[in-house]
C-alpha positions, 0 to 999 in steps of 0.5 A, a space after each residue: 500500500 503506498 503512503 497516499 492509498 493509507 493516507 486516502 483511507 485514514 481520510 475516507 473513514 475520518 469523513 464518515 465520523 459526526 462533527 463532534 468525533 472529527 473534533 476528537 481526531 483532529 485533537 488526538 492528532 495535534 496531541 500526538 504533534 505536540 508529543 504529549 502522547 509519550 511523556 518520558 516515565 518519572 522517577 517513583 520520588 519514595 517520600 513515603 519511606 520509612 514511614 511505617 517503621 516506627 510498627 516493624 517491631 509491632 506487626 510483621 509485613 504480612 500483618 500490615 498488608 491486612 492492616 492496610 487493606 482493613 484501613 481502606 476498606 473503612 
């Protein structure tokens, strides 16, 4: 399939689209321009380590995975 035959048929089923769902395309396509569509990962910041070690003494790691799941559960 040549470059104008793929283009020609990305077009053809963009026309058949409601005005609305073209305004979608055209704006996923200007993201993907714009490079939003890949945004380098970050690094994971950890601020929260160490946070639980006052309990290491008190409960071992699989009682405070329970702790934890009974806290959200509330």
């Amino acid at each position: 399939m040549s470059r104008n035959e793929g283009t020609k048929r990305i077009e053809d089923k963009i026309r058949k689209l409601s005005p609305d769902l073209r305004k979608e395309v055209e704006d996923f396509v200007q993201s993907l321009l714009e490079g939003r569509a890949r945004q380098p990962k970050k690094q994971l910041k950890l601020k929260w380590r160490g946070a639980l070690r006052d309990l290491k003494d008190k409960y071992t790691s699989v009682e405070l995975q329970h702790r934890i799941l009974q806290w959200w559960g509330d």
